[in-house]
C-alpha positions in Angstrom: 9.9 -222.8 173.7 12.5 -220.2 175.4 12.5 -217.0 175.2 15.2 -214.6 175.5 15.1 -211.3 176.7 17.3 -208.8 175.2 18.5 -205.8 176.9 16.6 -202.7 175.2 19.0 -201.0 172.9 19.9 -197.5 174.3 18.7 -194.5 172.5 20.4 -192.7 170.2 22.5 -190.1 171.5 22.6 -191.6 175.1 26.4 -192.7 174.8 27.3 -189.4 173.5 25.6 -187.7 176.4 27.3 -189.6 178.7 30.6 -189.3 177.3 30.5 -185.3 177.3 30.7 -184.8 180.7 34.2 -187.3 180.7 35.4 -185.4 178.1 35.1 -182.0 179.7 36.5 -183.2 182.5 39.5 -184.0 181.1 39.9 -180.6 179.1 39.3 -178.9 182.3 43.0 -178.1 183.3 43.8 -177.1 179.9 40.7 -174.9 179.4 41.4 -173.6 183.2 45.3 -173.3 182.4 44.0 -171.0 179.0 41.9 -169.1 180.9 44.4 -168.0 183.5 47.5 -167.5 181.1 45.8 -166.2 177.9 42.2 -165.2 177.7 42.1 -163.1 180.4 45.2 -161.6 179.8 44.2 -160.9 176.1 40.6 -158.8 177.7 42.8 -157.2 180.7 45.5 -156.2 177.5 42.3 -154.9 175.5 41.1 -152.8 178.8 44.2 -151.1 179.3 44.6 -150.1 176.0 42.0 -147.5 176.4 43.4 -146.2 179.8 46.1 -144.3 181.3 47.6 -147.1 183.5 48.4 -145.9 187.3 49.0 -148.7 189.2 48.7 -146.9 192.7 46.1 -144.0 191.7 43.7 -146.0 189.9 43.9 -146.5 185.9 42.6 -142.7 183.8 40.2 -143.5 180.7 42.1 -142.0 177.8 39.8 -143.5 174.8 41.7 -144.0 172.1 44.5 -141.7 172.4 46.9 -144.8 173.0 45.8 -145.6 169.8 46.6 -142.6 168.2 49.8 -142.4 169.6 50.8 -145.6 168.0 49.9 -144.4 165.0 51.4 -140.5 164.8 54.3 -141.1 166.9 57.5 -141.6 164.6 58.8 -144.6 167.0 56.2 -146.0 166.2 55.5 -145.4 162.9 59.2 -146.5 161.9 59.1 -149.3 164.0 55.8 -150.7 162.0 57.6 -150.1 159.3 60.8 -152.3 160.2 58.2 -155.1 161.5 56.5 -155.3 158.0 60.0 -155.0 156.3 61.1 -157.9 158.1 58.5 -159.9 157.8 58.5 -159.6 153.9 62.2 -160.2 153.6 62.5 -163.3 156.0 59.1 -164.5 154.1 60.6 -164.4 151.0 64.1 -165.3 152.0 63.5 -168.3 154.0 61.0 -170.0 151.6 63.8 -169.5 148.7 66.6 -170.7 151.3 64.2 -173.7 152.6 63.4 -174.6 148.8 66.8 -174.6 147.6 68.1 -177.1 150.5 65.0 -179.4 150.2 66.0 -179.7 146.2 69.2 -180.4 147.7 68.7 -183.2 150.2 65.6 -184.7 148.4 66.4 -188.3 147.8 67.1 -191.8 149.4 70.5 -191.7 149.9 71.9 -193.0 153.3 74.2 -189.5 154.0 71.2 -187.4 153.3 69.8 -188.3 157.1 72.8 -186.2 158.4 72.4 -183.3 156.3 68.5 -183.1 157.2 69.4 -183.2 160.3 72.5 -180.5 160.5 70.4 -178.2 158.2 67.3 -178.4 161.0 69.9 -177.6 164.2 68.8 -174.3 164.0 65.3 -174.7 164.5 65.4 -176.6 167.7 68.3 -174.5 169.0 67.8 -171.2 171.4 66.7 -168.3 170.0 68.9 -166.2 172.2 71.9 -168.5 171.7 71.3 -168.4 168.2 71.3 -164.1 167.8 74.1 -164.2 170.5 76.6 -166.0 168.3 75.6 -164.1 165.2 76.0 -160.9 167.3 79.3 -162.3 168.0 80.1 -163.4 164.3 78.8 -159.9 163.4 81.7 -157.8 164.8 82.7 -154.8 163.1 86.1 -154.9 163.5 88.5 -156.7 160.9 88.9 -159.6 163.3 85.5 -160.4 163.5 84.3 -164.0 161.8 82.4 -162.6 158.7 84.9 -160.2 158.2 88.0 -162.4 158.4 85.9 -164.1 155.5 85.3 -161.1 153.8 88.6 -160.1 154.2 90.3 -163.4 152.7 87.9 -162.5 149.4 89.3 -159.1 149.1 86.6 -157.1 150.7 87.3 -154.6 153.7 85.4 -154.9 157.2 81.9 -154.1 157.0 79.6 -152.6 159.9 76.8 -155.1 160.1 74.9 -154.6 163.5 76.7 -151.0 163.8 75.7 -149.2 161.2 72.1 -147.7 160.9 72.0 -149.1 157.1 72.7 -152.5 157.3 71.6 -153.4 161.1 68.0 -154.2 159.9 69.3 -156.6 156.9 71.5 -158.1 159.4 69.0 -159.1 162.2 67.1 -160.0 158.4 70.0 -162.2 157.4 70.4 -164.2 161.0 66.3 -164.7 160.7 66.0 -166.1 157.1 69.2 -168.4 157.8 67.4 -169.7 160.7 64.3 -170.1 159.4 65.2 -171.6 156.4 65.4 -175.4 157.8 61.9 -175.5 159.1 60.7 -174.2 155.4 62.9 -177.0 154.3 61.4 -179.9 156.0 57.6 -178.6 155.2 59.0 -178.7 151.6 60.2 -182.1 151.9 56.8 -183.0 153.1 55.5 -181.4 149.9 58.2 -183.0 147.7 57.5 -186.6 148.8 53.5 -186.3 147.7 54.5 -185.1 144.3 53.2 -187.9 141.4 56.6 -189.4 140.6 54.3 -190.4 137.1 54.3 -187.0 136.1 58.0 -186.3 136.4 58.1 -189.4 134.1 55.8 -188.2 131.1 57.2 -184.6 131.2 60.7 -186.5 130.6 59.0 -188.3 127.8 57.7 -185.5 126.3 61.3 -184.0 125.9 61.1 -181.6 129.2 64.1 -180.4 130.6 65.2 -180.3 134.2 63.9 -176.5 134.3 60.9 -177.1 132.6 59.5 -180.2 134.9 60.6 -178.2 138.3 58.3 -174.8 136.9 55.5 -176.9 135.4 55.2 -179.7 137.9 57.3 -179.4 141.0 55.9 -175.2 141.7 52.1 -175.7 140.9 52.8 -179.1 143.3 53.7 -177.1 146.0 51.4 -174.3 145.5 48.9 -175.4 149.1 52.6 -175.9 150.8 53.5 -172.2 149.7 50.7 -170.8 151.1 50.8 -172.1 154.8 54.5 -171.2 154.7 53.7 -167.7 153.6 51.2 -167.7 156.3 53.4 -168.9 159.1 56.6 -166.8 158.1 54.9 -163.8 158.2 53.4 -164.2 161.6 56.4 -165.1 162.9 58.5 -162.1 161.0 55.8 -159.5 162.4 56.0 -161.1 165.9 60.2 -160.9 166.5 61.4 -160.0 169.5 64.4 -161.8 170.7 66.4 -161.6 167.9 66.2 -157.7 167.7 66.5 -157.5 171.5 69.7 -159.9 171.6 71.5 -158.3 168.7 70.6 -154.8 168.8 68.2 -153.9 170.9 66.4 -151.7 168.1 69.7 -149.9 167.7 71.5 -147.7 166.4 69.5 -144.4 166.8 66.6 -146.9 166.4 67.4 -148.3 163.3 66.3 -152.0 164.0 63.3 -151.2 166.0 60.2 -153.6 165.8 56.7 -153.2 167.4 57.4 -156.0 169.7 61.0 -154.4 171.6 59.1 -151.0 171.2 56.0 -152.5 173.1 58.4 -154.0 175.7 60.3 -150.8 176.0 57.1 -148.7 176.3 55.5 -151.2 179.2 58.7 -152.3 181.6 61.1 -149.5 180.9 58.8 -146.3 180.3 55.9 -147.7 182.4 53.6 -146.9 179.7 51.5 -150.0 180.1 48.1 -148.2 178.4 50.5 -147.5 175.3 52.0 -150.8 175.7 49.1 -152.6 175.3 47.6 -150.7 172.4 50.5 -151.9 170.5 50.0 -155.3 171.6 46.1 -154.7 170.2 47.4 -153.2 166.9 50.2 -156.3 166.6 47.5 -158.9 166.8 45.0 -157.1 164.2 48.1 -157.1 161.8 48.5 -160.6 162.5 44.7 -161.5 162.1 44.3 -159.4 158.9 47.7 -160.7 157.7 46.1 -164.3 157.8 43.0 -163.3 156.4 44.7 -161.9 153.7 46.4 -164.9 152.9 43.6 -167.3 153.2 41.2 -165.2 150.6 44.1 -165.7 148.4 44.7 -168.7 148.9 41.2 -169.7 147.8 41.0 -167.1 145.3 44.2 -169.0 143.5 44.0 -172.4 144.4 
């Protein structure tokens, strides 16, 4: 009679054990990489905020009267202002825009790869290319682009980036144009996992065309709505290029935003303490602007 001796099975939990110390291992230049570039920046950001930055007399405590400046001073007031205005326009505007071309180039079609593409160049292109050109195709004069358009329908040269009432809606226009596509292609997503079934009986049921895209296609898209309000708004509230490349927060501060104002404040007016309390205030909008959006979000869905 043989026997065989089997190995003793290893203990629950001893495979796992051994595996963590691998895994950290390889999440150790990330972590150390996140660290360096953004954690400890984000506590050195918070520190400042409540001092008087010197850099060769030694940093002042000031409290919060950084704080208070953000919030009294009418730069910054008015530039809190043209953030939230922005990102409520561009929200709105691109989701509309972005909805409108996925209804467009939803299908099978073999020419629809083409337009997906075209309509998503100006995602992956430059910011800063992208707000010079329309800084360019904003001229005032009656020889620049949109107005040689305008101008061929009748309508005189308009100011655009050089008037204090329309420079905000312009940088507005330029910003819902380009982010438009990416709302697109998350829509597309959203379009594709729609039950074809339902389209059917709502046809049977004598639907029209209006009636199955409000009562089937919207409440289909509702969870896709949602991240897309989430993620416009952040990224209306954080612009900075655009407004730096086309108008610098001009004229007479018209076009301001809490982002050039912050980098105005820190590397022009050495005003680092200031600086950073706007950086503080920017990313508490942001956090409470996601908040926001999730309690709704399960409050509706």
């Amino acid at each position: 009679m043989t026997v065989t001796l089997r190995p003793p099975r290893p203990r629950p939990g001893t495979a796992r054990r051994r595996g963590t110390p691998v895994a950290w291992l390889f999440l150790a230049p990330a972590l150390l990489l996140f660290l360096l570039f953004k954690f400890i920046p984000i506590f050195e950001g918070l520190r400042m905020s409540f001092y008087e930055v010197r850099p060769f007399l030694g940093d002042r405590w000031v409290g919060a009267d950084n704080y208070r400046t953000i919030l009294t001073d009418n730069a910054f007031t008015s530039a809190i202002w043209h953030s939230v205005l922005l990102a409520v326009g561009t929200t709105v505007g691109s989701m509309l825009l972005g909805l409108l071309l996925a209804l467009v180039v939803e299908g099978p079609a073999r020419y629809l790869w083409f337009v997906r593409t075209a309509a998503f160049l100006p995602v992956v292109t430059t910011i800063a290319g992208v707000a010079e050109v329309w800084r360019i195709m904003y001229h005032p004069g009656p020889d620049g682009l949109l107005n040689t358009i305008a101008g061929w329908l009748g309508g005189g040269p308009l100011p655009f980036l050089a008037s204090e009432d329309s420079s905000l809606w312009s940088v507005m226009g330029m910003m819902i144009w380009r982010g438009a596509p990416y709302d697109m292609m998350i829509l597309l997503a959203g379009l594709v996992g729609v039950d074809r079934t339902l389209y059917e009986a709502a046809a049977v049921d004598g639907a029209t065309v209006r009636q199955r895209f409000w009562n089937v296609t919207l409440p289909a898209l509702r969870p896709v709505f949602w991240i897309l309000t989430t993620l416009a708004a952040i990224r209306g509230l954080r612009i900075f290029v655009e407004v730096y490349v086309m108008t610098n927060g001009g004229p007479n501060g018209s076009s301001e935003v809490l982002m050039t104002l912050i980098y105005k404040e820190g590397l022009q007016n050495n005003e680092l303490g200031v600086a950073a309390a706007g950086s503080v205030v920017l990313f508490l909008a942001t956090l409470a602007l996601t908040v926001l959006v999730q309690v709704l979000r399960r409050r509706r869905v």
